[in-house]
Structures are given as structure tokens and as C-alpha cells.
C-alpha positions in Angstrom: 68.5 116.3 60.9 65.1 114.4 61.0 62.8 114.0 58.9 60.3 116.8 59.8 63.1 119.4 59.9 63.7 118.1 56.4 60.1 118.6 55.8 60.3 122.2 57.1 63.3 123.2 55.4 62.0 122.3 52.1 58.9 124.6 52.5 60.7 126.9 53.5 62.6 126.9 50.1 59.3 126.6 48.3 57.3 129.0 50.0 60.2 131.8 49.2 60.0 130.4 45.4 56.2 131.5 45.7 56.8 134.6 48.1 60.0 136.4 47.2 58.8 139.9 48.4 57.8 137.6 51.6 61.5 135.9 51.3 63.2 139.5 51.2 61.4 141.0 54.4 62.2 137.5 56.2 65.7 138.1 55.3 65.6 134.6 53.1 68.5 136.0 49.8 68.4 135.5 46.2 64.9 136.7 45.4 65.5 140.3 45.8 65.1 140.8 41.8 61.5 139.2 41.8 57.8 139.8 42.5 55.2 137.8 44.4 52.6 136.3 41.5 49.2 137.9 42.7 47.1 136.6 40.5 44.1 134.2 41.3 46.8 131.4 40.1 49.6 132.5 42.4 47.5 132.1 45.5 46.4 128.8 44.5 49.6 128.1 44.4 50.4 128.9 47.7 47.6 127.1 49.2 48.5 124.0 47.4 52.2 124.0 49.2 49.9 124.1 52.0 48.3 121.5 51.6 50.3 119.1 50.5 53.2 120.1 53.8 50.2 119.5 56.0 49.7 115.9 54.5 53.1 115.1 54.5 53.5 116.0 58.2 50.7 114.6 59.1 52.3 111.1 58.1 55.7 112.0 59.6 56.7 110.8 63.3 58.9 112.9 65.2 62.4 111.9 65.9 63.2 113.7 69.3 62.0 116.3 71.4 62.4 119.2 69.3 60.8 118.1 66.3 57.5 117.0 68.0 57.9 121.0 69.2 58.3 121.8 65.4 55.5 119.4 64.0 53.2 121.0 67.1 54.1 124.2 65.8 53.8 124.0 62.0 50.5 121.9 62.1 48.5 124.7 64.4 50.3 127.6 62.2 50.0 126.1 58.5 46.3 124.2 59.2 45.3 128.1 60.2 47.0 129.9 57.6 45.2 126.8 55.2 41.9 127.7 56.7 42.5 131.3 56.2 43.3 130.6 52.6 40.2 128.5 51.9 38.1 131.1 53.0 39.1 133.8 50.4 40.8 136.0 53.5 44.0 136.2 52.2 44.0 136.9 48.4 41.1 139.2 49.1 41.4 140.9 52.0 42.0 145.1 51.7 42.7 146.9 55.2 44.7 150.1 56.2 47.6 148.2 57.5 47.9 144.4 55.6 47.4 143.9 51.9 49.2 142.7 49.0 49.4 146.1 48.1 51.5 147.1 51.5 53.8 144.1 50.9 54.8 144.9 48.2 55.6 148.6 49.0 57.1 147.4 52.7 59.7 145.4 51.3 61.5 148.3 49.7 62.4 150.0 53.8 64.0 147.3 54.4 66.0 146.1 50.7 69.4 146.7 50.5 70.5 150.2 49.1 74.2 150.1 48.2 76.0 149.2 45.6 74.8 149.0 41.9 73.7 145.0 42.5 71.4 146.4 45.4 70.0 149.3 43.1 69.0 147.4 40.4 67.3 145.2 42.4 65.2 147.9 43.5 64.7 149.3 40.2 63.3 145.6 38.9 60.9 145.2 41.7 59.9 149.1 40.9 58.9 148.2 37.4 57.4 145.3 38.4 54.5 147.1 39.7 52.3 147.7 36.9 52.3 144.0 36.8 52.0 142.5 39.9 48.9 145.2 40.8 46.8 144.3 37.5 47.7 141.1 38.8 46.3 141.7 42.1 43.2 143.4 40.4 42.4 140.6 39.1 42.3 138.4 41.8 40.4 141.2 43.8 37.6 141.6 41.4 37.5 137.5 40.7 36.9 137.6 44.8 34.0 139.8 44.5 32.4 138.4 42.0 32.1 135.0 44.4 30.9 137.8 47.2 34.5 138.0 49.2 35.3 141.3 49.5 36.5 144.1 51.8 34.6 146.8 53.8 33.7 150.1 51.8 35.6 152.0 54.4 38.6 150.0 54.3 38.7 150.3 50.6 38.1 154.0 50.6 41.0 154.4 53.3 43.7 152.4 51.5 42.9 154.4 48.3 43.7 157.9 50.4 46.4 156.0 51.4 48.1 155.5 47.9 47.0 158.9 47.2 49.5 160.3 49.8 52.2 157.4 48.8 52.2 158.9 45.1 51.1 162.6 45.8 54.5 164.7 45.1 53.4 167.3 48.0 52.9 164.5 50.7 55.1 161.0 51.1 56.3 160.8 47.4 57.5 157.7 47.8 58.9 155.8 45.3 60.5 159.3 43.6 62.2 159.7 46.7 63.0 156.5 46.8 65.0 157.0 43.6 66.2 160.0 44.8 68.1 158.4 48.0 69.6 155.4 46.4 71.3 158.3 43.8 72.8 155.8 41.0 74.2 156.9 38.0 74.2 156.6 34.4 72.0 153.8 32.6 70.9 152.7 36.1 69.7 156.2 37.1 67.1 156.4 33.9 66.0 153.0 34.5 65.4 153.3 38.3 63.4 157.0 37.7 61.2 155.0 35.1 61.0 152.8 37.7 59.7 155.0 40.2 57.7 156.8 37.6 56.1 153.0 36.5 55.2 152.2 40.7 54.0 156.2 41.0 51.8 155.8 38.2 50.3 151.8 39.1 50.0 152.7 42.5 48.1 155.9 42.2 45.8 153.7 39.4 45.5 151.4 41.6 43.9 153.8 44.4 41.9 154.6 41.8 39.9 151.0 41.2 39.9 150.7 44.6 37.7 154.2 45.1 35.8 154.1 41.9 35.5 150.2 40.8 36.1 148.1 44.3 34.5 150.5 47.0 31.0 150.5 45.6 31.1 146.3 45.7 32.3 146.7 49.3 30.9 145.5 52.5 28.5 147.9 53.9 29.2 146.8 57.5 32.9 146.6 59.2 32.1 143.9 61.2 33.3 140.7 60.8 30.7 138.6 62.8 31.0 135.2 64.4 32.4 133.3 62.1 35.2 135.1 60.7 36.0 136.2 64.6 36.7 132.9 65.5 38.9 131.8 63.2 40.8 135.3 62.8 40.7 135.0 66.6 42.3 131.4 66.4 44.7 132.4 63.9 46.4 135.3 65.5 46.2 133.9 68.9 47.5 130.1 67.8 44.8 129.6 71.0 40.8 129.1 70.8 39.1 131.8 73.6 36.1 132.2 74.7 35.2 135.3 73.2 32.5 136.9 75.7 34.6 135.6 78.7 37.4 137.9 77.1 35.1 140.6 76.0 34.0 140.7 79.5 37.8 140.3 81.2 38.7 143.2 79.1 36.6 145.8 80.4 37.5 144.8 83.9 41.4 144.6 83.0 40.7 148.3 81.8 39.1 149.2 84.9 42.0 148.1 86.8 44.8 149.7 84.8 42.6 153.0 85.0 42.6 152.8 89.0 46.9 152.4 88.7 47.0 155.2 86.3 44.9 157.4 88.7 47.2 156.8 91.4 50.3 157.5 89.8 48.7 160.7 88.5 48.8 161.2 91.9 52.6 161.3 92.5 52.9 163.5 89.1 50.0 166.1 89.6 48.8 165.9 93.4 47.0 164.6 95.5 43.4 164.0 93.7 44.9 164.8 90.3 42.8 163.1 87.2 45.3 161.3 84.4 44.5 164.0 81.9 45.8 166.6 84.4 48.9 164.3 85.2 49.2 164.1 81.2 49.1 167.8 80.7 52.0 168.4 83.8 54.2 165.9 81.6 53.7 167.5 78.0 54.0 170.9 79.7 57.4 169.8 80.9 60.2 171.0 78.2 62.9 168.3 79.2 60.0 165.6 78.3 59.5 166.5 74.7 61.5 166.1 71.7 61.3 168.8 68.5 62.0 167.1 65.1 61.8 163.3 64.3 65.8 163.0 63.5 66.2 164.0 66.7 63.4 161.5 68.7 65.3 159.0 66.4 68.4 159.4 68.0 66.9 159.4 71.6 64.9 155.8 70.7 68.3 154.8 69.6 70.0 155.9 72.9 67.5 153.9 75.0 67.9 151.2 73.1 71.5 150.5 73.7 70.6 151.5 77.0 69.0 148.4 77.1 70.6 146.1 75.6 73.9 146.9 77.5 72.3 147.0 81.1 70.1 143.6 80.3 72.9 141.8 79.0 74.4 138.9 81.3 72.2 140.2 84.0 68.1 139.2 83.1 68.8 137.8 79.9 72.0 136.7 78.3 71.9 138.4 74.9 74.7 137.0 71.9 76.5 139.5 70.2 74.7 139.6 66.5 71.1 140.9 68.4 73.1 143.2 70.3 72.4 145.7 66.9 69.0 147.4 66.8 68.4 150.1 64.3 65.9 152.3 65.1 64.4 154.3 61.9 61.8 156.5 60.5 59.8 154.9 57.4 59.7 157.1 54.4 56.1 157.3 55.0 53.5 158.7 57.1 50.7 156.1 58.1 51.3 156.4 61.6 52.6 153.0 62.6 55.1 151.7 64.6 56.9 147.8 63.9 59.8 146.1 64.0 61.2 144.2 61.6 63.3 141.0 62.2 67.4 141.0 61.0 68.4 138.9 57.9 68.9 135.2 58.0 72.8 135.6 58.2 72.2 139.6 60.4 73.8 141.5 57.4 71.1 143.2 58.0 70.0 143.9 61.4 66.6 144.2 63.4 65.0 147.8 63.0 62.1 149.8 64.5 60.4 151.6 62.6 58.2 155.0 63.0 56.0 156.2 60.2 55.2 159.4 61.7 51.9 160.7 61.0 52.0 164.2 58.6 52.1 167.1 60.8 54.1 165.6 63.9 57.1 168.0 65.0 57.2 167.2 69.1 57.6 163.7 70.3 56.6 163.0 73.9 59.1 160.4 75.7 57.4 159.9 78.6 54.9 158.0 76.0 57.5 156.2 74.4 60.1 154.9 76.9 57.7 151.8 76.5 57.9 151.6 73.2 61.1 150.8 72.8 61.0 147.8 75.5 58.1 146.6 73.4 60.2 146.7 70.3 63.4 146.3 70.9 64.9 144.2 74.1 63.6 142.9 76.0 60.4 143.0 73.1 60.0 142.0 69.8 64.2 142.3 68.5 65.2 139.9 71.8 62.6 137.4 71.0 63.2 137.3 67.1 67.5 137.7 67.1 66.8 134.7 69.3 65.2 132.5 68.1 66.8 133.1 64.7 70.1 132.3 66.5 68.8 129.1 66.8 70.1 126.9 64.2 71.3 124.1 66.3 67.7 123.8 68.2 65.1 124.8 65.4 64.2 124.4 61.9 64.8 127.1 59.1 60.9 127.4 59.3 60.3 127.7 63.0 63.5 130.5 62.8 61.9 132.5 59.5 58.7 132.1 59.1 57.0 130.8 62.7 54.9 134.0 63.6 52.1 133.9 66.1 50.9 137.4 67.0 49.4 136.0 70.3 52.8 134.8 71.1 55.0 137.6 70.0 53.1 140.5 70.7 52.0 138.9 73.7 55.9 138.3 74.6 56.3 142.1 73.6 53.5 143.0 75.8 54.6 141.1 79.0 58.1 142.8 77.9 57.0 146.0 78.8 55.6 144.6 82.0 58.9 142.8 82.8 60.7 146.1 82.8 58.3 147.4 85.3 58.9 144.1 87.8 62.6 145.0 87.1 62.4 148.7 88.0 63.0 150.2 84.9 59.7 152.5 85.0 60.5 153.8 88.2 60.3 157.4 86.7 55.7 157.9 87.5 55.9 159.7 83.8 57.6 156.7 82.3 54.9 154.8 84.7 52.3 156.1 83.2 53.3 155.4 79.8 53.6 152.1 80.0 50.2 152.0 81.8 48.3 154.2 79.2 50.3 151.9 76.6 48.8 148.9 78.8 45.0 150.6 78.5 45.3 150.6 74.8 45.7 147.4 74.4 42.7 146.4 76.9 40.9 148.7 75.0 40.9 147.3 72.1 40.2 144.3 73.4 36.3 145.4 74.4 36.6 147.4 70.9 37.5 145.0 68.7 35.3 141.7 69.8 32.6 144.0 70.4 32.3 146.2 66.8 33.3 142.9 64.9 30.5 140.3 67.4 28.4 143.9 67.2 27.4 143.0 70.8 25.2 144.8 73.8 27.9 146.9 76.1 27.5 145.5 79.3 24.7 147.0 81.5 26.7 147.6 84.5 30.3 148.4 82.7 32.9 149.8 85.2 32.7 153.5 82.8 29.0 154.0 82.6 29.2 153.9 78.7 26.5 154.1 76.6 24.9 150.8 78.6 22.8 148.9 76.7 23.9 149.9 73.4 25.2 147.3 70.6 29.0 148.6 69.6 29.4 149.9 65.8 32.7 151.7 64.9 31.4 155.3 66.3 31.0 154.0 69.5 34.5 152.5 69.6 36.0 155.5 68.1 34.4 157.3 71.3 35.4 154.7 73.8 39.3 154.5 72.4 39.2 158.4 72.4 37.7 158.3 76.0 40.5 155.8 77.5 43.8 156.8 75.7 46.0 159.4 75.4 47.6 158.8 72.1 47.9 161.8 69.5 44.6 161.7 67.6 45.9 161.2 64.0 47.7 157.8 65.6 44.7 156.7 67.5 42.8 157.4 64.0 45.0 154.6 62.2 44.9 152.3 65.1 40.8 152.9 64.8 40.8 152.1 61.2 43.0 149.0 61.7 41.1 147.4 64.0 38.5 147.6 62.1 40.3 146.0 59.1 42.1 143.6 61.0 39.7 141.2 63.0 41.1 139.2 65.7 44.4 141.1 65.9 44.3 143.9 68.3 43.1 141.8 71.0 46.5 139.2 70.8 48.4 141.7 72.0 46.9 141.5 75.7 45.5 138.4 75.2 48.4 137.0 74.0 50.2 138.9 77.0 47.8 137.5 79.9 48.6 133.7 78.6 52.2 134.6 79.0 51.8 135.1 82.6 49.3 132.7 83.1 52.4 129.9 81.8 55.0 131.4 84.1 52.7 131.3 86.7 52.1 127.5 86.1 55.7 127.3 86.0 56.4 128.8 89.2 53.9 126.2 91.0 55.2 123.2 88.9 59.1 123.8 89.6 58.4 125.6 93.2 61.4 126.6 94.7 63.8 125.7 91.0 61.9 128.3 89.3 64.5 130.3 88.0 62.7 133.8 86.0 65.9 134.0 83.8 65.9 130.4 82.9 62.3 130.4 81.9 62.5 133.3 79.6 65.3 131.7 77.6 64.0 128.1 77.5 60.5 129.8 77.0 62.3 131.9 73.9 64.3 129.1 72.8 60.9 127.0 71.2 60.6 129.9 68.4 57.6 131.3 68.0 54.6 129.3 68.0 50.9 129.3 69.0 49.8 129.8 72.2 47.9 126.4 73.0 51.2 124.9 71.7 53.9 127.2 73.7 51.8 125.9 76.5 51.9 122.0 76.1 55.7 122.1 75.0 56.3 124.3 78.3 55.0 121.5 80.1 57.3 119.1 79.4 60.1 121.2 80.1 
């Protein structure tokens, strides 16, 4: 081992000393009992480990191949995470999907749930709560006092958001949490005061943010320039040019469109619009699923599907990532995620649905997708991988290494690779993928343009609203206009762009880089290029930034 995988393992033991709800959900043991500090201290904490592992690698000459890799990969991701830190973003930042808040409600989907060790776990982190969220008000109010501080609306939104978590008519979460794990005795009265402690902060907690937190919050959504780039940065490990990209994305969209028109075609007939090829499929009873238990069990099916008929064929797949759970989250947001296995795979990877309130038929035309974006040859492939890794990567690059431009971008070119490997030859599954594909290009116009709050292009391909500077109306009318997504889903992906800068738009982003490298590939090795070959070596540098995955690709 050399001395910058000595470097990274270390902070990989300290971060999870500073992070165990972080440690739990990376699958890092022995912290299951604790809680993150959230106070103003306990971030400064955390940016002081950063600070100090970016000094010492910065003095640190690789010993080999790999480790320049892992130096490359850990300077671009810590130095932006530092940056991020510095700036106030990540103690004080309050959004729909990614909070302090929802990490420390996440972790309990995926904690273990049997035995009585397992329980009590639970039941400490449980009663934890009150703490750890007077904590986090602290740190909160200390941020807006110095001006840092989230939109109104974002605010507003999380606080409905603990409303439903604690409301006993809607998700009722941490009672039926308690209720699940079923213990007994002693245990049993200590986990429902548990429950009763995390039903009562949380709800509290919705509260400041409504009546104390809202009325300090930012008026406007947007993020403007200066936040964009560096959110951009960060979750694309790769600087852009953002109107070049604003610009790309509306013709990317226009192409998409003209694909999904003429597979429309072969669904509906000759001169048949996509909404009419959309209503042929929902109409279409061997197309739709009743009851989330049972769309459960058909994500599952494809999955294996997957998996079995990928194996040893495109992509040679080692027998711990051949598990994939998928699951339904004990609450109803509306998203859809993965989450990676365990360090040791006790506990596998999972996909998770939180199925928006209301939801009884499932559409699988709209999903088939999905699942290749989540589970193989998406997200679980990429992540069992490079966590299989130990002999080629660092306990940091295999835990926590996470570029969204790289892995959703991966995910995204996924879905893609299926089509190239005639796995959407069904024109309903097609279309799916291509509506799926739409989103994301979408977003991209949406989201640089409500958070740069720029003109929409006077001669845009859709003849919309020309002229006109973007605010969050106008992209809730555009997203409505070019997807096909149930409206309470595309409601939640609306509010999390908007609370998210810079993310939405890694996804294809991230996805055209991806291609842009294999295509580099292809010309460099000419007729050696082998596609299976360059997806595992590709796979096999972790996940890293973009503008790094591209200079180590190079050299291979």
C-alpha cells in the first residue's frame, strides 16, 4: 500500500468518526448506535478533515499508476466538497430531496432490522432525534443570521414534508417503523418512546422551519452565477460552459422529440402524436400493474432478467453484485434511488420507490428503463464494482468517491447501452426510455435557465414563450409540456430542481461526456477497441470526476 492509499484510508476512518449516519448508508459498520453532530461545531469539524487531507495530499507523490488515479480523484472531489463547505452550502442548505434532516431519516430504510442488537440500534438513533435537530436548528439559524439561507419555498415544502412523515393518517413513519421491527419486552417501550421522541422532533422541527425559518428565506429560487458554477463544478467533477449547454439542451430535446414522434408512429399510426402513442399504451391492460407489491415484484423480475442475460456476455458481473433488492420506501415523496451494498454485501444494493400518495397502477412501459438505470447495467453494476475493488482502489475511492456527473451519467448512458444492445426493441419500452431521455434534457434548459434566470432563446425548436427570462412557472410549464411522467412525480422532480442547483443537469451532461470518452477511445485504439473492455477498465477507476475519468482514460 502507498502512501496516498494510506492517506485515504485514514480519512476514510475519520470522516465515519464525524459522519456515522453517513458511515451507515455507505455500509462503513460500528457506528450504527450514533448520530451525526449537527451543530455549527460539527461541521467545522468536518471541514477541517478537509482541509488538512487536502494539504497532506498535496505534499504526497504517487507511487504507481493507481494512486496518481486516486490523488486525481480525491483532490477534484475533496477541494469541491471544501469549496462547498466554505461557502455555507452544506450546513445550511434546506431542499425537498437533501438535507440533514433527510439523512438522518434515510438511514433508517436501509439499517439493519433483525435481531435485538439491530433494534436497539434503531431505537438509539430514534431518540437521538430531539438532539441532533435542535442541533441542526442551531446551525440553521446561526446561517441566517450571516445571510445563508434557503429559498422560502424550499423551506415551506420540506415542512409539508415532515408533516406527512409524522401525520398518523399519511406516511407515519417512525411509529410504523416501530411497529415492523416488532421487539419485545424492555426493548419494545424504549423503541415506541423512541418513535414517539423522532414523531414529536420531527413534526417540531417542520414547525421552525414554516413559522421561524421560512419568513428569513430567500425570496427568489434561483441560484445565480456564482453558486451555478460551482454547484455545476461539483456535481459534474467537470467545468462547462453553461450557455453552450443551455443551448445543446434544447436542441438534444428537439432531437429526442423527433425519435419519440416516430416511434409513436409504429405504436399509434401513421401520423400519430406521442400523447396519442402514450394513451394506446396506458389503455393497454397487459401494460399496467394494480398495487405497488405487485409492480415490486415485476421490477424485481426484470432485474434478474438482467443480470442473468448480461452476465459473461456484455459485462462480466462477480457473484456478490449479482443481488439487487428492489423495494418500496416507507414513504411517499415520490423518488426513485438506489442505494449501494455494504462494505462486506451483508447487505445488498437496493432500489428504492417512494410512491407518491394516491398511486394504485404502475405503467411498465415507463419503467422498463428504470430499472437499467438503477440496477445493471446502471447505478448497482457500477457501484458492486467498484466496491469489489479492493485490490485496485482505496477504501475511499470504493465508499465514498461519488461524482453525480460520473454516475448518473454512467446510469444514463446505461439506459442507452441497452438500446444499442436491443433490449428496447418493444416501441412501448422505446418510448420510455426516450421520454425518460427528454426528462433529463429537460431539465437541463430548466434548471441552468430558472437558476442563470436567462432569456429563452428567440428561435427555440418549441416556439416557447420566446423572449421571456425563465422563473419556476415557466419551467413548471415547459417540464409539463415535454414529459409524460404522473403529475405528482413531475411535481417533486420540479421542486427539486429547484432546491438542488447544478444536479439535474449531470445526469445528461454527465451522460454526453461518457460517450464523448468512448468515442475518443474508439479513434485512439481503432480497430483494438473492444466496447466490453472499455466499460470494465472505464468502471474499474471508481468513481471520480469527469475531467479526471477523462485524463486517467487517456493513459489507458
Amino acid at each position: 500500500m502507498g502512501r496516498i492509499d494510506e492517506l485515504a484510508n485514514r480519512y476514510v476512518d475519520e470522516w465515519a468518526a464525524l459522519n456515522p449516519t453517513g458511515a451507515t448508508a455507505t455500509g462503513i459498520t460500528g457506528y450504527e448506535d450514533k448520530t451525526d453532530d449537527l451543530s455549527p461545531e460539527g461541521f467545522e469539524a468536518q471541514a477541517e478533515l478537509l482541509r488538512r487531507t487536502i494539504n497532506d495530499l498535496d505534499v504526497t507523490e504517487p507511487e504507481h499508476e493507481s494512486e496518481q488515479v486516486a490523488k486525481d480523484a480525491m483532490l477534484e472531489r475533496l477541494g469541491l466538497q471544501l469549496a462547498q463547505y466554505d461557502a455555507g452550502y452544506v450546513s445550511t442548505d434546506v431542499s425537498v430531496i437533501t438535507s440533514s434532516l433527510h439523512e438522518l431519516r434515510m438511514v433508517l430504510d436501509v439499517m439493519p432490522t433483525e435481531g435485538e442488537q439491530a433494534v436497539a440500534d434503531i431505537t438509539a438513533r430514534l431518540n437521538a432525534f430531539p438532539y441532533a435537530l435542535e442541533q441542526y436548528r442551531r446551525t440553521l439559524l446561526e446561517g441566517a443570521g450571516d445571510g445563508r439561507v434557503s429559498a422560502r419555498a424550499q423551506l415551506l415544502a420540506v415542512a409539508e414534508q415532515c408533516e406527512a412523515w409524522t401525520d398518523p393518517a399519511r406516511d407515519d413513519f417512525f411509529h410504523g417503523l416501530a411497529r415492523r421491527l416488532g421487539a419485545s419486552g424492555a426493548l419494545a417501550k424504549e423503541l415506541e418512546r423512541g418513535a414517539a421522541a423522532a414523531t414529536a422532533a420531527t413534526a417540531s422541527f417542520g414547525d421552525f422551519l414554516r413559522d421561524e425559518l421560512a419568513p428569513r428565506g430567500r425570496e427568489k429560487e434561483a441560484a445565480g452565477p456564482e453558486r451555478y458554477a460551482l454547484a455545476s463544478q461539483y456535481f459534474l467533477g467537470a467545468k462547462v460552459d453553461q450557455l453552450e449547454t443551455y443551448h445543446w439542451g434544447f436542441a438534444e430535446l428537439d432531437r429526442l422529440e423527433r425519435e419519440m414522434r416516430a416511434v409513436s408512429a409504429a405504436i399509434a399510426g401513421a401520423g400519430a402524436t406521442v400523447n396519442e402513442a402514450v394513451a394506446v399504451l396506458d389503455a393497454d391492460p397487459a401494460r399496467n400493474i394494480r398495487g405497488k407489491e405487485a409492480f415490486r415484484d415485476w421490477m424485481q423480475a426484470l432485474s434478474d432478467r438482467a443480470i442473468t442475460e448480461l452476465n459473461g456476455v456484455h459485462f462480466d458481473i462477480e457473484g456478490p453484485a449479482q443481488k439487487l433488492e428492489c423495494c418500496l420506501t416507507p414513504t411517499s415523496d415520490g423518488g426513485i434511488y438506489y442505494t449501494g451494498p455494504s462494505e462486506d454485501f451483508s447487505r445488498p444494493g437496493r432500489m428504492w420507490w417512494a410512491v407518491p400518495e394516491g398511486q394504485e397502477v404502475f405503467s411498465t412501459w415507463r419503467e422498463v428503463t428504470t430499472v437499467y438505470h438503477e440496477g445493471v447495467p446502471g447505478h448497482h453494476l457500477q457501484v458492486s464494482q467498484t466496491l469489489l475493488r479492493a485490490d485496485q482502489l482505496n477504501r475511499y475511492q470504493r465508499l465514498l468517491c461519488w461524482c453525480s456527473g460520473h454516475g448518473e451519467g454512467w446510469a444514463l448512458y446505461a439506459e442507452r447501452l441497452m438500446d444499442e444492445l436491443g433490449y428496447l426493441t418493444d416501441p412501448g419500452d422505446r418510448l420510455g426510455m426516450l421520454d425518460g431521455q427528454a426528462l433529463r434534457a429537460a431539465r437541463v434548459i430548466v434548471d441552468i435557465g430558472m437558476h442563470l434566470e436567462l432569456p429563452i432563446p428567440q428561435d427555440n425548436p418549441f416556439g416557447f414563450h420566446p423572449g421571456e427570462r425563465w422563473t419556476p412557472e415557466l419551467g413548471w410549464e415547459f417540464l409539463r409540456a415535454h414529459t409524460r411522467m404522473p403529475e405528482e412525480v413531475l411535481r417533486f422532480e420540479w421542486k427539486r430542481y429547484l432546491g438542488w442547483p447544478g444536479q439535474a443537469p449531470s445526469y445528461k451532461v454527465g451522460e454526453r461526456i461518457w460517450f464523448e470518452a468512448r468515442d475518443e477511445a474508439k479513434r485512439r485504439k481503432g480497430s483494438d477497441f473492444d466496447l466490453k473492455r472499455f466499460h470494465r477498465d472505464a468502471l474499474n477507476l471508481g468513481s471520480l470526476g469527469l475531467d479526471p475519468l477523462r485524463k486517467a482514460l487517456a493513459r489507458i
